[in-house]
KOLGUDREN-380850 format. One line per 5 residues: their letters; for each residue x, y, z of C-alpha. Coordinates in nm, 3 decimals. Example, Ala and Ser with C-alpha at 12.3 -4.5 7.8 and 13.67 -1.06 7.14 Angstrom:
residues 2
AS	1.230/-0.450/0.780; 1.367/-0.106/0.714
END
This chain:
residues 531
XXXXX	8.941/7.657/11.897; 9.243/7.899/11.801; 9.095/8.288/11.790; 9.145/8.362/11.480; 8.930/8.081/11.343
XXXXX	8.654/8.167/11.634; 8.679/8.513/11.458; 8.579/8.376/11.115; 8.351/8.162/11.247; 8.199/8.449/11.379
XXXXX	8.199/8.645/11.091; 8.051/8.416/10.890; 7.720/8.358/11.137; 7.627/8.697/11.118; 7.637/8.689/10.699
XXXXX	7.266/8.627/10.753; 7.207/8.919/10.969; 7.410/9.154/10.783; 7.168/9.038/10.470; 6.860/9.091/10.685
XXXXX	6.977/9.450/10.790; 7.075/9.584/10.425; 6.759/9.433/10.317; 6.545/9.625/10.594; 6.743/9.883/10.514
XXXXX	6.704/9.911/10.165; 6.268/9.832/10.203; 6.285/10.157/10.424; 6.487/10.363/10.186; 6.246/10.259/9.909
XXXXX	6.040/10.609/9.806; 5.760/10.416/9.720; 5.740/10.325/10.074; 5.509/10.546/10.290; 5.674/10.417/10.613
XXXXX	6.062/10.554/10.418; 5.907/10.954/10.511; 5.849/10.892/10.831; 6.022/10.923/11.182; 6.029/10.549/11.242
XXXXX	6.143/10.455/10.878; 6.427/10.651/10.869; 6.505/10.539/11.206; 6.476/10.177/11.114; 6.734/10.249/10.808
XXXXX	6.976/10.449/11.003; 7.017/10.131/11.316; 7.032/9.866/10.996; 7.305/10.065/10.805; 7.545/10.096/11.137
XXXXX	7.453/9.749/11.207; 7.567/9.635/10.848; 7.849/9.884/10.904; 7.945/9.732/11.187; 7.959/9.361/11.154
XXXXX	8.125/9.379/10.758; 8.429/9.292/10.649; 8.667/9.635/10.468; 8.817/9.542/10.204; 9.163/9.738/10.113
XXXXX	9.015/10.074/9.945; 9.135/10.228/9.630; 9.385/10.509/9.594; 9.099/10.698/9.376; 9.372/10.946/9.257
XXXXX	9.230/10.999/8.877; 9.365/11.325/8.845; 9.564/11.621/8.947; 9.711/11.995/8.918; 10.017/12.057/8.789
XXXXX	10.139/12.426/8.683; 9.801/12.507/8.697; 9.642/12.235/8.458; 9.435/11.946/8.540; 9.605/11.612/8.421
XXXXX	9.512/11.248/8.428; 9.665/11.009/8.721; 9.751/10.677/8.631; 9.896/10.413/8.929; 10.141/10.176/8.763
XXXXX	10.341/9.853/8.968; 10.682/9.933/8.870; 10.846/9.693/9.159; 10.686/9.378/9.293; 10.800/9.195/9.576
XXXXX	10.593/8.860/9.774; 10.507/9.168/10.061; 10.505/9.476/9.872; 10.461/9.655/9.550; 10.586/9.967/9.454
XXXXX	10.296/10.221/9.303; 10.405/10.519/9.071; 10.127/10.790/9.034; 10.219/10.879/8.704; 10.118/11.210/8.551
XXXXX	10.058/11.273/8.231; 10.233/11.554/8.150; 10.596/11.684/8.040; 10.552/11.964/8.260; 10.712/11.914/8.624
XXXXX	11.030/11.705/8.495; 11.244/11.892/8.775; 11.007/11.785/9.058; 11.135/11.591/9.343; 11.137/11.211/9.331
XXXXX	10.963/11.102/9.624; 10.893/10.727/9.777; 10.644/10.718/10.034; 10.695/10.441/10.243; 10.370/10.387/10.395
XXXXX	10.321/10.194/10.752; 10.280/9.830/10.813; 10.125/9.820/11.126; 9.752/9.693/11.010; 9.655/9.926/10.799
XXXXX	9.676/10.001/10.441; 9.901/10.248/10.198; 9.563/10.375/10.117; 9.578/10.567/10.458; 9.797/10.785/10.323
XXXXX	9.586/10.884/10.010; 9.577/11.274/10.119; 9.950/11.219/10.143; 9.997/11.164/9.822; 9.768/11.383/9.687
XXXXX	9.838/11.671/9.840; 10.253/11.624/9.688; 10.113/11.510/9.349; 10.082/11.839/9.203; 10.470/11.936/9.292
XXXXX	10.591/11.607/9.304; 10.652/11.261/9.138; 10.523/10.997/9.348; 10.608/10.667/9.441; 10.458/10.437/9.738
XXXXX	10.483/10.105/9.939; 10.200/9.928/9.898; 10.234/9.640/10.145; 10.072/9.336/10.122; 9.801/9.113/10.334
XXXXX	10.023/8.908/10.512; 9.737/8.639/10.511; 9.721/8.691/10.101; 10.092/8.548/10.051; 10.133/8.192/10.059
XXXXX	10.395/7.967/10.307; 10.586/7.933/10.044; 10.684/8.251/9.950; 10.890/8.255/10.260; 10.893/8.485/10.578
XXXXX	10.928/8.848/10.618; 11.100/9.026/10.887; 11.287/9.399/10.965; 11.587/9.271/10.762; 11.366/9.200/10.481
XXXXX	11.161/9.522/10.520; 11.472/9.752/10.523; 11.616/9.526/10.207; 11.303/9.577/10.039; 11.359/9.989/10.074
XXXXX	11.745/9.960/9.990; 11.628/9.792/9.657; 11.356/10.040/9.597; 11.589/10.306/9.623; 11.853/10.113/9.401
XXXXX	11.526/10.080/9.124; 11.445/10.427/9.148; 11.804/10.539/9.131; 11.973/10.901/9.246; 11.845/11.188/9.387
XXXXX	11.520/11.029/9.536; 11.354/11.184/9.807; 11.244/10.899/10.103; 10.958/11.008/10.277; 10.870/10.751/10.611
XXXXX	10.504/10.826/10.836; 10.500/10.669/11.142; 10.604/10.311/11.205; 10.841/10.312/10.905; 11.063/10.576/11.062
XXXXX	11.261/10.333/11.201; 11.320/10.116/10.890; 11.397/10.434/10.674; 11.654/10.535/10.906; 11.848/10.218/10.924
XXXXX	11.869/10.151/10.559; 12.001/10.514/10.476; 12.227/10.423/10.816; 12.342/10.101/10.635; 12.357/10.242/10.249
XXXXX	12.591/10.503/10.389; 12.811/10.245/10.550; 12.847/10.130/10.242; 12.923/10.414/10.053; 12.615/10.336/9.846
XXXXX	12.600/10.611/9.543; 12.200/10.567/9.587; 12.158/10.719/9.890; 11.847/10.916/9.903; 11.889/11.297/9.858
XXXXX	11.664/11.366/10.176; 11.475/11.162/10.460; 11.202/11.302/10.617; 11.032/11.155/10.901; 10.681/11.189/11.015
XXXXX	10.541/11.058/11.344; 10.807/10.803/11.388; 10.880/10.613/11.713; 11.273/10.690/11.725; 11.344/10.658/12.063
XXXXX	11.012/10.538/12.287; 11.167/10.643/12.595; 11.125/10.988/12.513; 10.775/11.115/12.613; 10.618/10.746/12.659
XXXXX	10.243/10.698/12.553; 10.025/10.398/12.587; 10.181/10.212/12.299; 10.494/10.238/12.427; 10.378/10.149/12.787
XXXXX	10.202/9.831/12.697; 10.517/9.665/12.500; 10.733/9.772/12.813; 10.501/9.641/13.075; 10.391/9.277/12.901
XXXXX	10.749/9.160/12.700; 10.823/9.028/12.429; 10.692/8.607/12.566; 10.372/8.760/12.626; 10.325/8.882/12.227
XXXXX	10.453/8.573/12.158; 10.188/8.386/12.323; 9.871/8.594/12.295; 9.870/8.800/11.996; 10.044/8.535/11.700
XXXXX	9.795/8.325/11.543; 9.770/8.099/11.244; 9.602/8.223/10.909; 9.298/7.986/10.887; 9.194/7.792/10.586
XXXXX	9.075/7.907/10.269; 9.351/8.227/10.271; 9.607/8.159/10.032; 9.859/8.215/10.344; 9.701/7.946/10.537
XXXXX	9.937/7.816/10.813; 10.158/8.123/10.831; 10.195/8.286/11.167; 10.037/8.634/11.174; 9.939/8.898/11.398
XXXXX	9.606/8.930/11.281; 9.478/9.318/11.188; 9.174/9.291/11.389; 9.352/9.285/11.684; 9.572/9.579/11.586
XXXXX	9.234/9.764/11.487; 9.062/9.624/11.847; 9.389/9.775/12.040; 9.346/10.129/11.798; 8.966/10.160/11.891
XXXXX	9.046/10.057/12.230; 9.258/10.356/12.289; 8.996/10.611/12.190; 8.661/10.422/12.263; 8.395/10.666/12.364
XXXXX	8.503/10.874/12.064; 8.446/10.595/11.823; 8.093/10.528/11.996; 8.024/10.903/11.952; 8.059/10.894/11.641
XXXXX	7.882/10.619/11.504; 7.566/10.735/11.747; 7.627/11.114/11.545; 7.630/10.846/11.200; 7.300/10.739/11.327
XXXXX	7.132/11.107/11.432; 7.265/11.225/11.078; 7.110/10.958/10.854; 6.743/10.983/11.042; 6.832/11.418/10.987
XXXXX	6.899/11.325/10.609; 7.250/11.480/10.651; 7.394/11.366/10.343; 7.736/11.539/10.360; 7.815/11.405/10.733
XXXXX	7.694/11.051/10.708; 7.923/11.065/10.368; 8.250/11.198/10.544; 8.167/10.906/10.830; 8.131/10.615/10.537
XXXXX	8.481/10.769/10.416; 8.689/10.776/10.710; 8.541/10.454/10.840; 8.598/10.215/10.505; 8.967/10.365/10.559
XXXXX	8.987/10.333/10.905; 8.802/9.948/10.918; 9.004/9.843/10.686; 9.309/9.592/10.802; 9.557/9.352/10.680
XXXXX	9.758/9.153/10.891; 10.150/9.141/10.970; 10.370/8.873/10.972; 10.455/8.729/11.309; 10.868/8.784/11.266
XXXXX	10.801/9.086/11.113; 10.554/9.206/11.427; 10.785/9.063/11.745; 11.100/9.190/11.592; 10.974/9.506/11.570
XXXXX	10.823/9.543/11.936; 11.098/9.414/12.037; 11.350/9.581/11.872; 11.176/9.951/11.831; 10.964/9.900/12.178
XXXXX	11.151/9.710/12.425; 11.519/9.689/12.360; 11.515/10.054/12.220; 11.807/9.918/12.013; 11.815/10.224/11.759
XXXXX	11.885/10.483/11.986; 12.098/10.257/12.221; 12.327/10.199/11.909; 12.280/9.819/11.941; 12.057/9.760/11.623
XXXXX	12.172/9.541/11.370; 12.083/9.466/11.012; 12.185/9.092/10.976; 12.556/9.102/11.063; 12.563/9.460/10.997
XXXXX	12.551/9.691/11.283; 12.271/10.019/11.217; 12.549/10.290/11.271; 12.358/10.630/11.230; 12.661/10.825/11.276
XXXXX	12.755/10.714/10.940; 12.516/10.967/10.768; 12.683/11.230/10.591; 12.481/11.284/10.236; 12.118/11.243/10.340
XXXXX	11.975/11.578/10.462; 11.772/11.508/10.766; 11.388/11.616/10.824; 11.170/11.548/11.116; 10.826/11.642/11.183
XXXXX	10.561/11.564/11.513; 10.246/11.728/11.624; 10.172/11.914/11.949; 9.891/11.642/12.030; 10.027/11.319/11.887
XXXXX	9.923/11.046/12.170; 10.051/10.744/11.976; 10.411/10.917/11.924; 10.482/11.083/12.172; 10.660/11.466/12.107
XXXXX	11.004/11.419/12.098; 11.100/11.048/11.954; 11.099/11.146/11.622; 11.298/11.393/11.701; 11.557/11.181/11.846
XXXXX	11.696/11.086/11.503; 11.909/11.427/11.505; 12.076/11.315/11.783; 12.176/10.991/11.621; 12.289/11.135/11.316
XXXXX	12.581/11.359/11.466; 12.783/11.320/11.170; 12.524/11.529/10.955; 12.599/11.912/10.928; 12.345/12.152/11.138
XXXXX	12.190/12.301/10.784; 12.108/11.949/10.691; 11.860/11.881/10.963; 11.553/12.034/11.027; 11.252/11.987/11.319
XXXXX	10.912/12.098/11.308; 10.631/12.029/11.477; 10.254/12.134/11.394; 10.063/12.315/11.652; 9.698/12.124/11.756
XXXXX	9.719/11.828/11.536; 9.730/11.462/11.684; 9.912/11.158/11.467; 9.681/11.140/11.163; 9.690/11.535/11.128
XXXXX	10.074/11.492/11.054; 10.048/11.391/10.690; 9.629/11.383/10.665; 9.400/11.685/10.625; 9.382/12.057/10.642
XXXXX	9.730/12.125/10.830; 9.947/11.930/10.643; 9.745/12.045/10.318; 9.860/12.391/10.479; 10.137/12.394/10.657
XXXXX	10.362/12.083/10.696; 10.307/11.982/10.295; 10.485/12.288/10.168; 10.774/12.286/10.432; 10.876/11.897/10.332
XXXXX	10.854/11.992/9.972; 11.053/12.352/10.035; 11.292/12.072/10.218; 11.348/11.801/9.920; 11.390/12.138/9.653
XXXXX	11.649/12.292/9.906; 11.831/11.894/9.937; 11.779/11.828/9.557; 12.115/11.597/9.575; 12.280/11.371/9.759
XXXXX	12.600/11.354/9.530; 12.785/11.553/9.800; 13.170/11.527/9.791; 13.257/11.373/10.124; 13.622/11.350/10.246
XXXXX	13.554/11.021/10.437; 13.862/10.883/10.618; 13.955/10.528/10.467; 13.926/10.385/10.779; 13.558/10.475/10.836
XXXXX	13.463/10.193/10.619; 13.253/9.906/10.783; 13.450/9.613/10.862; 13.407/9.335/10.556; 13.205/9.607/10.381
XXXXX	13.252/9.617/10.032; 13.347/9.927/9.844; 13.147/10.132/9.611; 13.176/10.467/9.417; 13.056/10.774/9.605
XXXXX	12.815/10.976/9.480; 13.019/11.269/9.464; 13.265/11.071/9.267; 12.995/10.909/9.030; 12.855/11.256/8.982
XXXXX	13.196/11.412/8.847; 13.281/11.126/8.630; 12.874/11.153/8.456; 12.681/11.403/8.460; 12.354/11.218/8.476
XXXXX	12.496/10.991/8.787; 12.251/10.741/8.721; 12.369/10.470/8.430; 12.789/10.435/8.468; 12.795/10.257/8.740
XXXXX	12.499/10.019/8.662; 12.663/9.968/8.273; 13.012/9.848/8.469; 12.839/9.613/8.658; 12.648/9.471/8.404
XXXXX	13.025/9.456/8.168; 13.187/9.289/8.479; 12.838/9.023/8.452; 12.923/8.935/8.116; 13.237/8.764/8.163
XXXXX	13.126/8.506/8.397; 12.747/8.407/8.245; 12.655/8.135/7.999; 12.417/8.148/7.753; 12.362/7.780/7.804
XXXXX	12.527/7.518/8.043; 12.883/7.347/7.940; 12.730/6.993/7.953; 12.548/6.887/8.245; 12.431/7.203/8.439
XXXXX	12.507/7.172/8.811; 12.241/7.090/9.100; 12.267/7.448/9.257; 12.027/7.369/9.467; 12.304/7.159/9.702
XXXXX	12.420/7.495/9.794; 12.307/7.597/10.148; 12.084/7.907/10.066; 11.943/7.810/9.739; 11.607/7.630/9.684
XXXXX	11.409/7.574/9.330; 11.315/7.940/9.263; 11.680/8.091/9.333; 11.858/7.799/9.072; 11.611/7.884/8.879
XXXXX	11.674/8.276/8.884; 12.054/8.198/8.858; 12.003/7.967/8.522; 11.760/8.228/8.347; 12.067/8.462/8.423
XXXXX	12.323/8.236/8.319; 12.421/8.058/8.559; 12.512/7.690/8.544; 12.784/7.548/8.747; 12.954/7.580/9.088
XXXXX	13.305/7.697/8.945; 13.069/8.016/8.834; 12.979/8.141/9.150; 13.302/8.002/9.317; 13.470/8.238/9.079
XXXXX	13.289/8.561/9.123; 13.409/8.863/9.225; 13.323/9.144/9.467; 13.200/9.409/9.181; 13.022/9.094/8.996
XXXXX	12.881/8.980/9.335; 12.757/9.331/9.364; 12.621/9.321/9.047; 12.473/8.998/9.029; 12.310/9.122/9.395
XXXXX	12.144/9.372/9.251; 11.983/9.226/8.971; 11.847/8.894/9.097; 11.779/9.098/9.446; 11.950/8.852/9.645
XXXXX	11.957/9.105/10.007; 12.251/9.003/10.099; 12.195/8.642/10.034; 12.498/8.531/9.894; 12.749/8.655/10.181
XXXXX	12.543/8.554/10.438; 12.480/8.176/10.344; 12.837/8.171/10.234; 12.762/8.087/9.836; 13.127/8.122/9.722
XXXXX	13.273/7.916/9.983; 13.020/7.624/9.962; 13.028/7.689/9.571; 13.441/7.616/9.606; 13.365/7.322/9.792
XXXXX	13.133/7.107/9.583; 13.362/7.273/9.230; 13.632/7.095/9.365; 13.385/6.746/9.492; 13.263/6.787/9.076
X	13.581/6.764/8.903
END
């Protein structure tokens, strides 16, 4: 029997125990008990509520943000979807207020590596009050169907090249941990591009870089085993009833197993100190243990591409740092960063990063000016105290918000030589030169494209529409994007140009689709089969 259905096999024997427990627990909790006031009572509680505790299911936890601080005044919190993807959604914590227009813009893209965005919940509200906030909020791999297609590091560094295209100039990218890497290549590839929506400022939190600087554990175990042995111990199939039944996963309860692994005795430490403080009555404690553990037992699980290229890419091949990292055909060039100002941070104690790879990035990004990259690491903290708790509340919190106000643009005139342009990339107006023609950067070049659009799209086909689906690339939901846009026939996309490619790119959110699977070429061909 595969593991992963063993697992919910499992899970599902013990429903009757964890009933028994809560019950037990609940009869001894009972005031009208006489046995509930007594040594043995509360005992008998405390083992049935780490027993429950133990053998549940977490669901993903709620942000819980209904308010903050800003200028001094409480104001409500509201969490809007302004971006929705199969694998992601993008959550604005909007304030209501006018106050705090000239805050920074920042996107927090939160990890994928098993847990949820919800990790980052002091994160975001400890930058609430001074800033607006935007996060990743990635999605169950086991919760999106087959047919929604797969998801791999091209697709997760698309994704953040479109978020940043949504949320427009002059927004601050903020990456903890795992998506260091990601965040770094799609500024690397947007400035190969000359992409106007560059992101005023990167910061980078925790992020494995370069793994052979300062190797931990982690880092070790990807080395030592290779990329055949992921393949064959650690993918699994999602098990029926989950709506993404049959896709290949790597399941979050192994990612959690391998966490808890790492730091055993002080997990069993503290649930035996969860135990001594519910028979003490120590409300406070047991409360701060339920908190961290509904966050920390809480797991969702990756896609398989998404998981091996990553390990394999970030872990083995070290193909960032070695300059060898590509983004489809596109090579992840660092060097080409010139506009986004540069901001690393590690702590002293960080076993799962180890000091120094995050770090690294400065010495990839040589083309960035000295007083646009900054280091700093926080004394005594380990990986969560980074961007959770009392020191980053403190200490790191203001200096990446002191950061983004002192970086407030990225429209920075840049005299790049003609012949630093990419190979087959396409051209598109710098930021500086955006910025001098408007003065609010943000619509003129989005109002051209959509002009350029215009001359090419139907509002209904000219006789029999076209099967667009015989182009290489395009299945039933894609035609069906490309009619509702007005889109028809081949000679239409066979005619397209580079700024209505562009255009048409960024509003269907192709990725890249259409130059890669060759659409204009194949689009020629069966024009010229038609007539």
């Amino acid at each position: 029997m595969p593991y992963y259905h063993l697992y919910e096999m499992n899970h599902a024997a013990m429903g009757p125990l964890r009933a028994a427990a809560d019950m037990t627990r609940l009869y001894f909790q009972n005031p009208l008990n006489p046995w509930t006031h007594t040594e043995v009572g509360k005992s008998i509680a405390a083992g049935c509520e780490v027993l429950e505790r133990m053998t549940r299911r977490y669901g993903k936890p709620e942000f819980g943000i209904p308010e903050t601080t800003v200028s001094g005044v409480k104001v409500p919190v509201r969490e809007n979807i302004v971006w929705s993807r199969p694998f992601c959604d993008l959550i604005h914590f909007e304030r209501a207020t006018n106050k705090g227009k000239n805050d920074p813009k920042v996107l927090i893209v939160a990890p994928m590596s098993g847990h949820y965005a919800t990790l980052l919940r002091g994160t975001v509200e400890t930058l609430l009050p001074k800033a607006e906030v935007y996060i990743t909020d990635w999605i169950d791999a086991r919760m999106v169907p087959l047919a929604d297609g797969k998801f791999d590091l091209d697709d997760y560094i698309d994704y953040l090249i479109s978020m940043l295209h949504f949320l427009g100039p002059d927004t601050h990218i903020l990456g903890v941990c795992q998506p260091s890497v990601p965040v770094l290549a799609a500024v690397a590839v947007m400035e190969g591009r000359d992409d106007p929506y560059v992101p005023a400022t990167m910061t980078l939190m925790g992020g494995p870089i370069d793994t052979r600087v300062a190797p931990t554990a982690v880092n070790d175990l990807a080395m030592r085993k290779g990329i055949d042995w992921f393949k064959r111990n650690v993918i699994m199939q999602v098990p029926f009833p989950h709506p993404g039944f049959m896709r290949n996963v790597y399941p979050g309860f192994l990612q959690l197993s391998g966490f808890m692994s790492m730091n055993l005795d002080r997990h069993v430490t503290a649930h035996r100190e969860f135990f001594q403080h519910l028979v003490e009555g120590d409300g406070d404690n047991a409360e701060k243990h339920r908190e961290f553990y509904d966050e920390y037992l809480a797991v969702m699980d990756l896609t398989a591409e998404f998981y091996l290229q990553t390990v394999e890419t970030v872990f083995i091949e070290h193909s960032l740092p070695m300059g060898t990292m590509m983004h489809g055909d596109t090579p992840v060039d660092c060097s080409r960063i010139r506009r986004t100002a540069l901001l690393t941070v590690e702590g002293e104690k960080d076993d799962i990063t180890g000091r120094g790879q995050t770090r690294a990035a400065h010495d990839l990004c040589t083309s960035l000016p000295d007083d646009m990259k900054v280091h700093y690491e926080q004394p005594s903290v380990g990986h969560y105290g980074v961007f959770n708790g009392s020191r980053w509340r403190a200490e790191i919190a203001p200096r990446v918000l002191d950061f983004m106000r002192s970086n407030p643009s990225a429209a920075r005139k840049i005299d790049r030589p003609k012949s630093a342009a990419a190979p087959g990339a396409k051209t598109q107006p710098r930021a500086a030169e955006v910025a001098s023609k408007t003065p609010s950067v943000a619509v003129q070049p989005e109002r051209k494209s959509a002009d350029a659009l215009e001359e090419i799209l139907l509002a209904s086909p000219r006789g029999v529409a076209d099967d667009l689906k015989a182009i290489s690339g395009v299945g039933p939901k894609l035609e069906a994007a490309l009619n509702e846009a007005g889109i028809f026939h081949y000679w239409q996309i066979a005619g397209l140009t580079d700024q209505q490619i562009e255009a048409l790119d960024s509003k269907l959110d192709f990725r890249g689709r259409m130059e890669r699977d060759k659409w204009i070429e194949q689009a020629k061909s069966l024009s010229e089969t038609v007539s």
